[in-house]
LUMNU-923845 format. One record per residue (C-alpha): x, y, z. Coordinates in nm, 4 decimals. Each point is the difference from the previous one (the first is absolute). Layout:
BEGIN
x, y, z
X, Y, Z $
...
This chain:
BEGIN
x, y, z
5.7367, -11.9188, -21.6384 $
-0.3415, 0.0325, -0.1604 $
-0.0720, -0.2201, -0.2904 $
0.2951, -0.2803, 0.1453 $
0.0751, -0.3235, -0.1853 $
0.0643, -0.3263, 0.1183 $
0.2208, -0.2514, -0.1943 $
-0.3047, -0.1478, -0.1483 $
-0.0343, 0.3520, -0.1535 $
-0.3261, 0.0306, 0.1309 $
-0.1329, 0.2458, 0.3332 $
0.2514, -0.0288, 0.2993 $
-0.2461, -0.1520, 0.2264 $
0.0130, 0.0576, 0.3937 $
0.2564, -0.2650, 0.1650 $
-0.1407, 0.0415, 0.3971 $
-0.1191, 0.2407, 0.2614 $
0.0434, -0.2283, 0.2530 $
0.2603, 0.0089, 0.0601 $
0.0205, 0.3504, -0.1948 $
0.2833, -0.0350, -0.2433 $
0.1522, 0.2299, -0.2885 $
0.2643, 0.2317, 0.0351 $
-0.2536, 0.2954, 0.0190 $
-0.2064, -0.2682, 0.2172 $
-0.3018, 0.0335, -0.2108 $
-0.0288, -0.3649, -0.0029 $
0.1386, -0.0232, -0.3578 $
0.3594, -0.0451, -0.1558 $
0.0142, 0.3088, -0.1374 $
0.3290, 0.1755, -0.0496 $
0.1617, 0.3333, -0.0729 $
0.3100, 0.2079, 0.0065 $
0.0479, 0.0045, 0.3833 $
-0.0497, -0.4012, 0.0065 $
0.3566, -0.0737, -0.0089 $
-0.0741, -0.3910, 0.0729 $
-0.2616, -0.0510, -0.2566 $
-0.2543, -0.1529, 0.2101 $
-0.1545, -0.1713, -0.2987 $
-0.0842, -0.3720, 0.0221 $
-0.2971, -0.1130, 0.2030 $
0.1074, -0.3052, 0.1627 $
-0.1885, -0.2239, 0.2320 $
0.2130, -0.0704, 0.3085 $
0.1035, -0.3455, 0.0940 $
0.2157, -0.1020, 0.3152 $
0.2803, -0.0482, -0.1730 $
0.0254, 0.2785, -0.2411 $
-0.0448, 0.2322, 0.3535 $
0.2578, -0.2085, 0.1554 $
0.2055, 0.0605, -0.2765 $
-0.0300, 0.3528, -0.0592 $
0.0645, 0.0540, 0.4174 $
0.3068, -0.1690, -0.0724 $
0.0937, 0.2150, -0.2630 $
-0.0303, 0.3112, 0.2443 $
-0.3569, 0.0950, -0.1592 $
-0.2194, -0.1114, 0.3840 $
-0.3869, -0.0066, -0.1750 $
-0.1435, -0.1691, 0.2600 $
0.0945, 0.1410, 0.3191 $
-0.2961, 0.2798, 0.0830 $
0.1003, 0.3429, 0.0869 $
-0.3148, 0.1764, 0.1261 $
0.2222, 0.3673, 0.0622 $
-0.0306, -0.0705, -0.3743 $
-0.3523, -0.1305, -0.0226 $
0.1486, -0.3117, -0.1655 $
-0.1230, -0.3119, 0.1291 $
0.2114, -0.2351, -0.1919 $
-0.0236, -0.2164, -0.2815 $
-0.1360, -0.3259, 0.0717 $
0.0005, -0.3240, -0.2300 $
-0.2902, 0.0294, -0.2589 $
-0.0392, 0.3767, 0.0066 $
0.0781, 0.2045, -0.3366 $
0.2715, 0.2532, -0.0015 $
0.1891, 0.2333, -0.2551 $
0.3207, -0.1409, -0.0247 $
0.3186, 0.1897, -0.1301 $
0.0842, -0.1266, -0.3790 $
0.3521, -0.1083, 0.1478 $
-0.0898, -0.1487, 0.2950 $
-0.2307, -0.2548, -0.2352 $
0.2539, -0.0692, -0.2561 $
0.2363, -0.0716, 0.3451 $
-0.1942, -0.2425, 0.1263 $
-0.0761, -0.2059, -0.3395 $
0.3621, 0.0147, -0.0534 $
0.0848, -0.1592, 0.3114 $
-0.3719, -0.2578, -0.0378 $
-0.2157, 0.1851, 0.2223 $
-0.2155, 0.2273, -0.1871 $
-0.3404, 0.0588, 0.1281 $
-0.3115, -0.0299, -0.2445 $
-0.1018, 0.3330, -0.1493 $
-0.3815, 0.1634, -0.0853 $
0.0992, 0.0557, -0.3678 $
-0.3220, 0.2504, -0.0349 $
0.1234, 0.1937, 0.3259 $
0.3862, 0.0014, -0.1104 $
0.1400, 0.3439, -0.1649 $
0.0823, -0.0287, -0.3973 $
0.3535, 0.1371, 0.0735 $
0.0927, -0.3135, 0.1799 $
0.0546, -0.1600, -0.3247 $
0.3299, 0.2588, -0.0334 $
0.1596, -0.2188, 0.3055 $
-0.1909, -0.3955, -0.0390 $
-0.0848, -0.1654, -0.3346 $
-0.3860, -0.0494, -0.0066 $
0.0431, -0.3923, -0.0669 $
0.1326, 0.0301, 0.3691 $
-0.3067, 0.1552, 0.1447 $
-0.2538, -0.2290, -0.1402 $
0.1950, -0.2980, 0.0705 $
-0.0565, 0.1625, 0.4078 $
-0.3717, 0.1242, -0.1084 $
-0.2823, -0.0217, 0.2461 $
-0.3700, 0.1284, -0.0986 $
-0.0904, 0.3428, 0.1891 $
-0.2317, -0.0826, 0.2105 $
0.1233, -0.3800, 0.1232 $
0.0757, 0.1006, 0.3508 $
């Protein structure tokens, strides 16, 4: 995980600690072996992408403190499984995406004209 790219091929930067995100919850979308659903693209949450995922059976927003998750809300930034993003811009509902916080290997699943076309600067909260 040290030394991480994002798809700009620069530093993976940090996507959020709070709410604390990444696979390994280190607040970054790093990935490894053991990360089976690529939690790679740093999106920032709108209604309707979290509407959409719930709908898809993937629930971001509903907080489970047993878990100490307390939800996604609209606006926050999350690492986002590769699939789940190219899912929702196939069906028109992709959520815009920290390029500088998004993992370099999410340009194996999503072409990068894609991701820029959903870009938001990383620190426009």
């Amino acid at each position: 995980m040290a030394g991480a790219k994002n798809v700009l091929g620069s530093d993976l930067q940090e996507c959020s600690r709070d709410p604390l995100t990444g696979f390994y919850r280190d607040g970054c979308c790093n990935t490894g072996a053991d990360d089976i659903g690529l939690h790679i693209v740093c999106i920032r949450a709108t209604a309707e992408f979290l509407e959409f995922s719930r709908e898809r059976g993937n629930d971001l927003s509903t907080p489970h403190p047993e878990m100490n998750f307390a939800g996604v809300q609209p606006g926050d930034q999350w690492c986002l499984c590769a699939m789940r993003w190219k899912e929702a811009l196939d069906a028109g509902m992709a959520p815009p995406v920290v390029l500088e916080a998004t993992h370099i290997s999410a340009l194996e699943f999503v072409d990068m004209k894609d991701l820029r076309a959903h870009a938001v600067d990383v620190g426009a909260a």
